[in-house]
N, C-alpha and C positions, 0 to 999 in steps of 0.2 A: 522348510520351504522346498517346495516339489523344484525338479530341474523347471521343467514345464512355466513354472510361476515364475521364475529367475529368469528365463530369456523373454518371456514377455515386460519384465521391470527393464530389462534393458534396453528390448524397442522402445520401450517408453523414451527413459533416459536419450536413446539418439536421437528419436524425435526433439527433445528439449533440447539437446545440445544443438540440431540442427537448426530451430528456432532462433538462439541464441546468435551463434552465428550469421544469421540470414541478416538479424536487427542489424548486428555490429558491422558487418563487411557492405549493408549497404547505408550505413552511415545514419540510422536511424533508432539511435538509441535514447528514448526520450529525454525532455529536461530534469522530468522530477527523476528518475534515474540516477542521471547524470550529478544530479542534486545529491544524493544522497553519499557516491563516492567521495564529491568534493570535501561533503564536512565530515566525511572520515579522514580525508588527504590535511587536511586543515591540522589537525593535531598532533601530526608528524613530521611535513614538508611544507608547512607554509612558514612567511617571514617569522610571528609569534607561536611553533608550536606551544598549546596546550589541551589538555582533554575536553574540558569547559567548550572549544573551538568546534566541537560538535553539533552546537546549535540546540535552543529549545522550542523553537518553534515547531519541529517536526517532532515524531518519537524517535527514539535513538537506535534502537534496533537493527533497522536495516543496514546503518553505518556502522554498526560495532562490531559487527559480525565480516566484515569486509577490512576492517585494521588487520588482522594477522595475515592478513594475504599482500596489503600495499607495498612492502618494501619488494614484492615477487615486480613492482611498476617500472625499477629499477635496472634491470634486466632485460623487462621486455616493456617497455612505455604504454605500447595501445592499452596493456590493462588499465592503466588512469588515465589516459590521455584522452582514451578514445571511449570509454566507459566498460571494457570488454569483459575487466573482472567481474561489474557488477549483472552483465545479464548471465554469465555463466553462472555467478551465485544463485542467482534466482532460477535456471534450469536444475540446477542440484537438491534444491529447497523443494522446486515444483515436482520433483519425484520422488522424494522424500513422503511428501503429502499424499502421492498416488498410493504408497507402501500403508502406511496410518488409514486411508478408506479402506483399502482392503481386508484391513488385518478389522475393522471397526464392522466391517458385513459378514466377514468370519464370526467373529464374538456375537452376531445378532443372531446367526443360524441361516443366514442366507446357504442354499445348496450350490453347490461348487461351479455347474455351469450360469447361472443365472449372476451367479456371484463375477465371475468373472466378464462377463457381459457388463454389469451395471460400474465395474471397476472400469472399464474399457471405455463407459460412455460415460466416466467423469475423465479420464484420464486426454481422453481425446474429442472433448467437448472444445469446440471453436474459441470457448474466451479461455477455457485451460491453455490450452497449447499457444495462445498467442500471449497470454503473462506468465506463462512458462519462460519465454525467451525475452524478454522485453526491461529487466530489472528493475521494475515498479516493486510496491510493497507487497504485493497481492500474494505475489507464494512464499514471504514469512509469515505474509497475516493467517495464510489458513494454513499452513505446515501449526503454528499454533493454536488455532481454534483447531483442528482434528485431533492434536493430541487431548487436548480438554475434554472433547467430544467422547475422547476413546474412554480416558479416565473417569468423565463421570458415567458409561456406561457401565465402565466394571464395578463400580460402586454401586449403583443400582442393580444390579447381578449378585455381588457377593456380601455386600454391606461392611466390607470392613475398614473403618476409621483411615487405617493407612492407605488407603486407593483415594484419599479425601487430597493426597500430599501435593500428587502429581497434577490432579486435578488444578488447586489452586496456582502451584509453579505454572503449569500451560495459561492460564486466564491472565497471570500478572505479566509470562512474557508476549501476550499478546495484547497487555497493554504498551509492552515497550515498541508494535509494531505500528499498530496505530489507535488513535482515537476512539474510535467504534466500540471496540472492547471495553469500554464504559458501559456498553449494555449488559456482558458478560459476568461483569464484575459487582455488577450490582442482581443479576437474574440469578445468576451460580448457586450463592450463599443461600439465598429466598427459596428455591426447589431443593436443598438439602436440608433445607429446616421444616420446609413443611414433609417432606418423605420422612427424616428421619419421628418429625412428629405421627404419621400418620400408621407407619407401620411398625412401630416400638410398643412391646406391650409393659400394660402396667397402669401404674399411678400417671395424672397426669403430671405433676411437678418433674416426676421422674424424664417421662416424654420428654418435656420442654428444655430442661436441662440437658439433657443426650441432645436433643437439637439445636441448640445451643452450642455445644461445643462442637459438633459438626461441620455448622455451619461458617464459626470463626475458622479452623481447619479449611475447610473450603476457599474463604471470604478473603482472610489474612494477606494473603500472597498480592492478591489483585489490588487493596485496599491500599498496601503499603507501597506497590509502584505506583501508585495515583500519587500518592500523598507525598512521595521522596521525591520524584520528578519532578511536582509541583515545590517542594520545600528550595531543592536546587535550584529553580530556576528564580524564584523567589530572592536567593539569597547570592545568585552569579550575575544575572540580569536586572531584575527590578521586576520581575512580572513572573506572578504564580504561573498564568497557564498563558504563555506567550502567544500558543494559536489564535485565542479566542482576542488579547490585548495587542499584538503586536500588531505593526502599520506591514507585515510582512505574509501575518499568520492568515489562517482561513477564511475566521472575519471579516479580515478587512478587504481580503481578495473577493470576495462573495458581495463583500457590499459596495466595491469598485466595477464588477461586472454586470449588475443586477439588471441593466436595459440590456444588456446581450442575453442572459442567461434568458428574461423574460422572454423576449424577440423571437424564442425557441421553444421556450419547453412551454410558455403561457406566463399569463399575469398574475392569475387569480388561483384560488385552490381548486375548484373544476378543470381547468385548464392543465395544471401542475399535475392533478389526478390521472387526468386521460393518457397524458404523456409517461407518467410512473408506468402507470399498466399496459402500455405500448414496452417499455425496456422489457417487463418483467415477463409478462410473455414470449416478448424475441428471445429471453433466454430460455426459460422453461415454460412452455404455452401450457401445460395440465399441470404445473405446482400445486394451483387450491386442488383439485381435484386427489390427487394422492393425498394429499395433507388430510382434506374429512376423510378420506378410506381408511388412512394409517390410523390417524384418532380414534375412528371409531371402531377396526378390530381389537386397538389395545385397548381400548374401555374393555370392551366383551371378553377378552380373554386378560384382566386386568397387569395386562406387562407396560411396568414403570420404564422398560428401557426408551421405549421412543422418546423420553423428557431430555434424554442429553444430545442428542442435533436439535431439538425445537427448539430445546433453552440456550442451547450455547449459540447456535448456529439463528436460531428464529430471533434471537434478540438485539443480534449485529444487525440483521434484515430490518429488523423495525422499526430499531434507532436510522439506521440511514433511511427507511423511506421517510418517517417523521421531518427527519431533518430535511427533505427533500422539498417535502408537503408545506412546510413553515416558512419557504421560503429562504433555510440558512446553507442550503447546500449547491455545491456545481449542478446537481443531475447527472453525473458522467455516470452512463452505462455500468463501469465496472465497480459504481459504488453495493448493485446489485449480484455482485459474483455469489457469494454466500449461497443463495439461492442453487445453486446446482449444486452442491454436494449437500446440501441440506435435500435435494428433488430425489439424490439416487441415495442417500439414505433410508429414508421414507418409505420408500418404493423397495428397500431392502428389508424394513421391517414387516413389510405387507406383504412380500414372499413368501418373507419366514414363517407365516401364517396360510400358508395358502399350498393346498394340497392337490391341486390340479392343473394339468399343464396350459392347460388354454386360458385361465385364469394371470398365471404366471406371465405369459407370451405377451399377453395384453397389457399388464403392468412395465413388462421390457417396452411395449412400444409406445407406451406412454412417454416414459423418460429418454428414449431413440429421438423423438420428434424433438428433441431440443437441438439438435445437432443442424437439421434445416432449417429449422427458423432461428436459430444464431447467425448461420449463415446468412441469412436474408437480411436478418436485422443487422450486421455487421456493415453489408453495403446499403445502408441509407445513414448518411452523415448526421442527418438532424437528429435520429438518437444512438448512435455510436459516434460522438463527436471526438472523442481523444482517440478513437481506434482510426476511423478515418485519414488522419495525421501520418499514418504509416502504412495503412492500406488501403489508398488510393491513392494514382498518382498524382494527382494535384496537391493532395496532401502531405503525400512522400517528400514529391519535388520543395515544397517548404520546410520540412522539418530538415532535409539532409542540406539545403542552402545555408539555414542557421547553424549548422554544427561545422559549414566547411568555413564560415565567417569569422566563426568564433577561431579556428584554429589559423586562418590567416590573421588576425588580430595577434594573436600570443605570436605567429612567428614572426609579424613586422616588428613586434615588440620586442621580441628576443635578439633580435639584428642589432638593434639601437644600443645594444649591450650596457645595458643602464645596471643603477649601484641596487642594493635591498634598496628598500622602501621611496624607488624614484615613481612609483606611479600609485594614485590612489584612485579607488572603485569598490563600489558595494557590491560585494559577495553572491547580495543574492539575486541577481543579475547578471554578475561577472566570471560565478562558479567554471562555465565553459570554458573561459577564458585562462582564467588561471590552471585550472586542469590542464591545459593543452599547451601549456608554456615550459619550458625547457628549464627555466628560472623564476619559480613561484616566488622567491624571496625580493624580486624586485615589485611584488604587492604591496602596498596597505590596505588589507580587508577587512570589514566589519566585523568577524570574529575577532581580530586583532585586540589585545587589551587596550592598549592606548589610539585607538580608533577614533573614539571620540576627542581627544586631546588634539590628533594631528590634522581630524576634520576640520576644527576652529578655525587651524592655523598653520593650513599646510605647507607654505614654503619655508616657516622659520624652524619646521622637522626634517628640512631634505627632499620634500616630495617635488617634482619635476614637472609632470604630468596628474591632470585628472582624465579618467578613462570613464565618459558619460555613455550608460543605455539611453536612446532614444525610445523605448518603448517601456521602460521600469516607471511605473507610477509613480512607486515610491523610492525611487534612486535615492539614499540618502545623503552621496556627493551633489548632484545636481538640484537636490532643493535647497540646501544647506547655501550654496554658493551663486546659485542662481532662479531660484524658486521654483513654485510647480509651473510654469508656463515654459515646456519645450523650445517655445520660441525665443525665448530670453538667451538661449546657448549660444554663443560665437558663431559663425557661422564664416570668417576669414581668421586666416593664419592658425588655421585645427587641421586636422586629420579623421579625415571619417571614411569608415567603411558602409558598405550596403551590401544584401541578400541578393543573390541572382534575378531576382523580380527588381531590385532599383529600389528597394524600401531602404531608407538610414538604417540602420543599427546601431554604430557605434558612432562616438566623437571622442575625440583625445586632442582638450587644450592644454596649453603648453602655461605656464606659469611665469 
């Protein structure tokens, strides 16, 4: 690696780090974030540690990877308390991923300055650099879809078996990131069996079996985190794939929100359609247009490489828009990230073919223009609705109320200097809360083993307090105890808190 190439990784790297920082010091470090510390912290410092405490409704990934860092919370608190470790991970992860594009437009024959161009304008593409710092999923999910990406390129390259290894390990730890990599996992296996069938001479039985076992090679890895994920959850919980069953998981959230989602993106699939292609151009406005150019000089000069970003990377895109389209998805903007490093790959393989500079120039400014219309698209809230939340101040001003609430919450609570298990509250509501308390062990939360036992029958376990979300649908203290009707909660001799706006948030009856 040239000096040259090493201090531009490290611009990168400050830009994330300063990113990171910017979330954390101004107190806007999301929930789903936030979320994902907690059920790392859960199975080391909460009242019940266990592993299991991890939770299955999300993938585990993002929290697994943040356990060998927790006990650093000890020392210095805001790393869990305040979420700090978890966007600093995600800056580390997010540069990571910038090194894997590059080294993946090297391997394609992209030429050095172009090359470094089109690495620069994913590296410092608007939605990069703000899930660079923001500790969502988004820079483990494609830190592993780029490894996959890189692997099955080099297989398509060199064709040997062993490049099959890394391949499938990248697909199956990107199913431990999230979801989506269902497309991955099922697309992977399918373009290794037909390449291997197509360019293998011989008998055909021969073909088939060579792709065949390619294919398992490839397939394996992915197949078997589907299928152990689900086995565990199955066999800790009561529910294969908890997202899709649980009163917690995606499902359910998608089909508690559906008059708001509608209210926004549309009711109908025209409607849902217009809106997709409004995000997907504010990210990259000439995607289709690179995509027929790259397909169709690889036909021409028949190079199989472009098949690993359309396969790995086009298939994540497809499954989320699908899901978008049908109806079972949020529509958050960022479920379309994919799309930019699939835009400057593309645009990398169409280089590598292209022997004139004005040619070239026009292909850079293809993939440039995504940088202003992110921008653009970034400030209109109706379709960057989770981005809005932290850039704008209206939005700011709510996300960083909720996080100052939550931590007034844990430290009235911490005052009261109550025993383990004096207070009970569902987790996944309460994650803030507990995070930011000085005395996690004075919880009972839903990961908790005997959770359900003490819910029944909270006073005859010690519990003291129930700590009710005013805004948790699915609170499963306050349905339990007092139904879904908000209104039904105490409302004399509790304690409640509220957001800088005067909205409740919290209640805490006394038993």
């Amino acid at each position: 690696m040239s000096i040259d190439l090493a201090v531009r990784r490290r611009l990168v790297a400050v830009v994330y780090l300063a990113m990171a920082l910017w979330f954390w010091q101004s107190d806007l470090v999301p929930g789903d974030s936030a979320s994902r510390v907690a059920n790392a912290y859960y199975t080391l410092f909460s009242r019940d540690p266990h592993l299991a405490a991890i939770g299955f409704v999300w993938n585990p990934l993002p929290s697994l990877i943040l356990l060998p860092f927790l006990p650093l919370g000890l020392l210095f608190p805001p790393l869990t308390q305040q979420g700090l470790l978890v966007v600093l991970m995600s800056a580390a992860l997010m540069t990571a991923t910038v090194a894997v594009v590059h080294d993946v437009l090297r391997r394609s024959g992209v030429p050095r300055v172009p090359r470094l161009v089109l690495t620069a304008a994913f590296a410092l593409h608007p939605m990069i650099v703000v899930y660079s710092g923001n500790g969502m999923s988004e820079a483990c999910f494609l830190l592993c879809l780029m490894l996959a990406v890189r692997a099955l390129l080099i297989w398509l390259t060199d064709g040997r078996a062993e490049s099959l290894v890394p391949l499938g390990l990248a697909v199956g730890l990107a199913y431990g990131a999230r979801y989506e990599a269902l497309a991955p996992v099922a697309a992977v296996p399918l373009i290794v069996f037909l390449t291997t069938l197509w360019r293998t001479p011989g008998a055909l039985p021969k073909r088939r079996a060579l792709a065949r076992a390619d294919a398992v090679i490839a397939g394996l890895p992915g197949v078997l985190a589907v299928l152990l994920w689900a086995l565990a959850g199955k066999l800790i919980v009561g529910q294969w794939f908890a997202t899709f069953s649980s009163q917690y998981g995606n499902s359910a959230q998608v089909s508690a929100n559906a008059t708001g989602i509608g209210s926004v993106t549309g009711g109908d699939l025209p409607a849902r359609a217009g809106y997709w292609l409004q995000q997907m151009t504010g990210l990259a406005p000439f995607f289709l247009v690179l995509l027929a150019a790259t397909l169709a000089v690889a036909w021409r000069h028949r190079d199989l490489r472009v098949l690993a970003p359309v396969t790995v990377l086009g298939s994540v895109l497809a499954f989320d828009g699908l899901a978008f389209l049908s109806g079972t998805s949020f529509g958050w903007l960022r479920f379309h990230i994919t799309v930019i490093p699939l835009t400057v790959l593309l645009a990398g393989h169409l280089i590598a073919h292209l022997h004139r500079r004005p040619l070239t120039a026009a292909v850079l400014a293809l993939v440039l223009a995504s940088v202003p219309a992110t921008l653009i698209t970034l400030n209109r809230p109706e379709l960057a609705r989770e981005e809005s939340e932290w850039l704008t101040a209206e939005g700011a001003a709510r996300t960083r109320g909720l996080a100052l609430v939550n931590r007034r919450v844990a430290a009235d609570l911490d005052a009261m200097s109550l025993p383990d298990g004096a207070v009970l509250t569902d987790a996944a509501y309460a994650f803030g809360v507990v995070l930011a308390s000085d005395h996690p062990g004075q919880f009972v939360i839903t990961p908790d083993r005997d959770f359900a036992t003490v819910l029944a029958d909270p006073a005859a376990h010690g519990v003291r307090y129930l700590l009710l979300s005013a805004r948790g649908a699915a609170d499963a203290v306050r349905l339990r105890h007092f139904g879904p009707d908000p209104a039904t909660v105490p409302t004399t001799g509790v304690r409640t808190w509220h957001d800088p706006a005067g909205g409740l948030q919290w209640t805490l009856v006394p038993l």
